[in-house]
C-alpha positions in Angstrom: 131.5 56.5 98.9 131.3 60.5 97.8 130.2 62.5 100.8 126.7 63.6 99.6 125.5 59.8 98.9 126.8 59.7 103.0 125.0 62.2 104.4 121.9 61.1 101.8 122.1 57.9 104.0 122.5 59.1 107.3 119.1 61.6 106.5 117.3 58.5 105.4 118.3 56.6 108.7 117.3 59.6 111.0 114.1 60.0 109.5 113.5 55.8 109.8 114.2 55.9 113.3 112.7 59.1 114.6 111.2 58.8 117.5 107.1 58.3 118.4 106.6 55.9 115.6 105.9 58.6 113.6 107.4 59.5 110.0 106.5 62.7 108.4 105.3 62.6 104.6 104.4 64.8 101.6 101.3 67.3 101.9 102.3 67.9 106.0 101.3 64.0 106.8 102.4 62.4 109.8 102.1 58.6 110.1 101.4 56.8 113.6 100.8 53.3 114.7 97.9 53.0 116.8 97.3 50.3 119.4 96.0 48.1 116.6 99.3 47.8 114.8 97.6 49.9 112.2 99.9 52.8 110.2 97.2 55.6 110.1 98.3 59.4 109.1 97.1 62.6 110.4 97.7 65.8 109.1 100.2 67.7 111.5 98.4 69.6 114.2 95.2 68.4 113.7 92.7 71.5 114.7 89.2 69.8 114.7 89.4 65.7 116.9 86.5 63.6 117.6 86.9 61.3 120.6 84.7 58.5 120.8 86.1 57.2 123.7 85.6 58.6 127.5 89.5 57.8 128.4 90.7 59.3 124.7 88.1 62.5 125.8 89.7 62.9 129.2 93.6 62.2 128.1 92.7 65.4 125.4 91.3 67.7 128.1 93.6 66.9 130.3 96.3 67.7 128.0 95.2 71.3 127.3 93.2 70.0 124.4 89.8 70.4 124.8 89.5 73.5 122.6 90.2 71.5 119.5 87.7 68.7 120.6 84.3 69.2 117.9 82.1 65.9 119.1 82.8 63.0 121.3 81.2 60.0 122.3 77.7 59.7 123.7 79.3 58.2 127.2 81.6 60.6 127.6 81.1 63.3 130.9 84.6 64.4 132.3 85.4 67.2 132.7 82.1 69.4 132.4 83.3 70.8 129.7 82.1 68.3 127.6 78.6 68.6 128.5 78.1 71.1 125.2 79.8 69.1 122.6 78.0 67.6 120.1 77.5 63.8 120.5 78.2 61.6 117.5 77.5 57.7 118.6 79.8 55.5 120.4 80.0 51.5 119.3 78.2 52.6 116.4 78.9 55.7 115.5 76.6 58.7 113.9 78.7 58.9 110.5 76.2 61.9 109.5 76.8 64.0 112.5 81.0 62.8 112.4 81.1 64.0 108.7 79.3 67.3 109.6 81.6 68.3 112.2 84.8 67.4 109.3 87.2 66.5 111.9 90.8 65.6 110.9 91.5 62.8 113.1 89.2 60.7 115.2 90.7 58.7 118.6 89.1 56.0 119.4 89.2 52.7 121.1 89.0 49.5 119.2 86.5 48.9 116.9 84.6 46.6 114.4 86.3 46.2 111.1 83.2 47.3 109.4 83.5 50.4 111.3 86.8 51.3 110.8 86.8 49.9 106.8 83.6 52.7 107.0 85.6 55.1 108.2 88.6 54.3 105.9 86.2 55.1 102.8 85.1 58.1 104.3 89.0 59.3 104.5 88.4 60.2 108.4 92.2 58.8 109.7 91.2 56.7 113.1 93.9 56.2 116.2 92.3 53.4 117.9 94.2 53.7 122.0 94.0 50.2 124.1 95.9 50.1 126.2 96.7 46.2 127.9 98.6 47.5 131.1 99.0 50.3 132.8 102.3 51.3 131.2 100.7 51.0 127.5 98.1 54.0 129.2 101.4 55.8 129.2 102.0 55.1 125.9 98.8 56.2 124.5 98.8 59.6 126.3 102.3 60.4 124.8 100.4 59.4 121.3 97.8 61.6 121.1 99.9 64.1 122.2 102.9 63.7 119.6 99.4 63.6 116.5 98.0 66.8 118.2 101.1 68.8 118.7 101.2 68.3 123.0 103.8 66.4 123.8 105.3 68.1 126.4 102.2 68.4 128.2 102.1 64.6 127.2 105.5 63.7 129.3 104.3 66.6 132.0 100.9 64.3 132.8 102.8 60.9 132.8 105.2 62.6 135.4 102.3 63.4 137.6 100.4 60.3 137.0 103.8 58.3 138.0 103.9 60.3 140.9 100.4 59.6 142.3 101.2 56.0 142.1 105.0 56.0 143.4 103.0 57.9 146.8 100.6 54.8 146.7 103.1 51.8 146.1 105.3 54.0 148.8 102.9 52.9 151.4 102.6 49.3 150.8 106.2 48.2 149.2 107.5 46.5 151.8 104.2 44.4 152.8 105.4 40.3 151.1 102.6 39.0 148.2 101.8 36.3 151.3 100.3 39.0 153.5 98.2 40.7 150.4 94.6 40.2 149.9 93.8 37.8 147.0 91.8 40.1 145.2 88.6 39.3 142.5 87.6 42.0 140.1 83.8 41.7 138.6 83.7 42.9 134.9 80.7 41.2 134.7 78.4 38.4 136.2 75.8 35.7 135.0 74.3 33.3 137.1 74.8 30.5 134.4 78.3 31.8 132.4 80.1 32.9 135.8 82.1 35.9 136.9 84.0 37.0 134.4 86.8 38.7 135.6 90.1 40.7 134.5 93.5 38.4 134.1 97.2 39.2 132.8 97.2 41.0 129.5 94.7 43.7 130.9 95.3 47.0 132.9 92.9 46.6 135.2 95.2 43.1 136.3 97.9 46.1 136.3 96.0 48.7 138.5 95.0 45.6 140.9 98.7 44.9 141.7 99.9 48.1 141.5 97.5 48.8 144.9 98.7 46.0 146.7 96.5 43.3 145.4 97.0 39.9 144.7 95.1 39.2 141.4 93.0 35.8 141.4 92.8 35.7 138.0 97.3 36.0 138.1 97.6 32.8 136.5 94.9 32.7 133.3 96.2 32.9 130.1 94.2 35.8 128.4 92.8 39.1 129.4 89.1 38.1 130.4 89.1 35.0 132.0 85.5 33.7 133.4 85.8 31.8 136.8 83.1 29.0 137.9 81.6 29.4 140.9 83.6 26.2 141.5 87.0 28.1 140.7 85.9 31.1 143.0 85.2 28.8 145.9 88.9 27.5 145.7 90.3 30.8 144.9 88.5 32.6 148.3 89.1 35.4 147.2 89.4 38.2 150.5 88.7 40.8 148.7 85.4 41.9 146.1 85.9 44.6 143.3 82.8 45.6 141.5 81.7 48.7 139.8 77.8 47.7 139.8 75.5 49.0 142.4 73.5 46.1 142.2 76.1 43.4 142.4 77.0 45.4 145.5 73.7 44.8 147.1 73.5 41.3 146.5 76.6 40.3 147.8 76.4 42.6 151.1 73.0 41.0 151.3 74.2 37.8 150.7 71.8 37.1 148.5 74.3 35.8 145.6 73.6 32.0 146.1 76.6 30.2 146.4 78.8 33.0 147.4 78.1 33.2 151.0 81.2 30.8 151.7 83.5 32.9 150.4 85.8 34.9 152.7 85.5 38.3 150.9 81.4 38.1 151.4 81.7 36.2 155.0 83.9 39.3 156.3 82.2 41.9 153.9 85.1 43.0 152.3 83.3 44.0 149.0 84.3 47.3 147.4 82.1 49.5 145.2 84.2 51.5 143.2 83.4 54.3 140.4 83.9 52.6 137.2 84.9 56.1 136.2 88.0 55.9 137.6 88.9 52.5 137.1 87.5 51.2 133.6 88.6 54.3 131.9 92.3 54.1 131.1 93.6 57.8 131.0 94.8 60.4 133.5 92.0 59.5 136.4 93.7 56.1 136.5 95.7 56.8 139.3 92.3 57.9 141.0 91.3 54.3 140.8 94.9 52.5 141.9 94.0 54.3 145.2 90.4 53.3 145.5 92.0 50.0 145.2 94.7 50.3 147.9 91.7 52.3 150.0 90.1 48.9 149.9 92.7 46.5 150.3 94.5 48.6 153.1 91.9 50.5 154.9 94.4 51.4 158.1 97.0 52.9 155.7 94.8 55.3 153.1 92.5 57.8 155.0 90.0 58.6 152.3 
């Protein structure tokens, strides 16, 4: 084989396997897979992002970002800086206001076909970021920085983020999963449907166990498990999670019928925890993993 059609190969197999899942193409194209499996490019360097995501808005800013950020979601309010941006929808987005502000790449979390077909036509590239553990938040923090052109910033973050929790899991490594508090985290309650809760497959599972929880939910088979108040009663869980004021009220009340029996609510270990800092899967994260271990391991973490 001549020596040109060698090095011809070699090129093609660098470029194949460069790192970041990206692959640069003609007219200064990039192309990443998002969360979704979904090949979407960007132009390189994009100047003007749309977030319409709170975690994508705070990854961004936290990355050094927040210049190029032109609109973001209507729920998004960390940092401060975001208070002046223009607001452009959230589940269903403002497609007026997102054309108006002609950004060249929009992060998001995932979305409805129709929305993201919408958005195809409009030729607006979309990253959809989900992260389903705590290592995958890793992931999509090193994503949007390799689109926007931050990826040292990207691997500086994780460092720090990695470090936050290595201080935390420091503390309780050496306690056996016999002596940790079976733990139940409310996404959401119904007196008729159950508690739905979060299981293996999400990060919030991830964050519980990374503070020194056991999960009750360890053993479903898919992210959002619901538990009957039968279930919960045979779980006893020690240990309440919710983000809802007025859950928190009820149960320290004890005015949740059927709950009273449960060891969590008899000993009034129920935590009410910023949903800030635990639904929102970017840098704050690590925030939350210690609100966790707060809760679970009161005589270890002063607050």
């Amino acid at each position: 084989m001549k020596r040109s059609v060698v090095l011809l190969l070699l090129l093609a197999l660098a470029i194949a396997f460069a790192g970041c899942g990206s692959t640069e193409v003609n007219g200064g194209l990039n192309t990443y897979v998002d969360d979704l499996g979904r090949s979407v490019e960007v132009i390189e360097n994009p100047e003007r992002i749309i977030s319409l995501a709170p975690s994508n808005t705070e990854i961004l800013f936290a990355l050094g970002l927040g210049d190029r950020v032109v609109g973001v979601d209507d729920f998004s309010d960390y940092p401060a800086a975001v208070n002046g941006l223009p607001r452009v929808g959230g589940i269903e987005p403002n497609y007026e206001a997102i054309l108006e502000l002609e950004p060249d790449v929009i992060f998001s979390i995932a979305m409805s076909p129709e929305v993201l077909d919408r958005f195809a036509e409009l030729n607006i590239p979309v990253v959809v970021i989900q992260p389903g553990s705590y290592g995958e938040i890793a992931e999509g923090i090193n994503l949007i920085g390799d689109i926007a052109g931050a990826s040292a910033e990207a691997e500086q973050l994780n460092a720090k983020m990695n470090a936050e929790v290595a201080a935390i899991t420091a503390k309780i490594k050496d306690i056996p999963k016999a002596d940790r508090p079976v733990v139940v985290y409310e996404v959401w309650y119904d007196d008729t449907t159950g508690l739905m809760t979060a299981g293996p497959g999400s990060f919030l599972h991830d964050i519980i166990v990374l503070a020194g929880g056991v999960n009750v939910a360890e053993g479903a088979n898919y992210p959002w498990p619901t538990l009957s108040m039968e279930e919960l009663i045979d779980k006893d869980p020690e240990v309440i999670i919710t983000t809802f004021e007025g859950s928190y009220q009820d149960l320290v009340q004890g005015k949740r019928d059927g709950w009273q029996s449960i060891s969590a609510v008899s000993t009034g270990r129920i935590a009410l925890v910023d949903p800030n800092i635990v639904s929102r899967p970017g840098p704050r994260i690590t925030e939350g993993i210690r609100a966790l271990a707060e809760a679970f391991y009161p005589e270890l973490f002063v607050k």
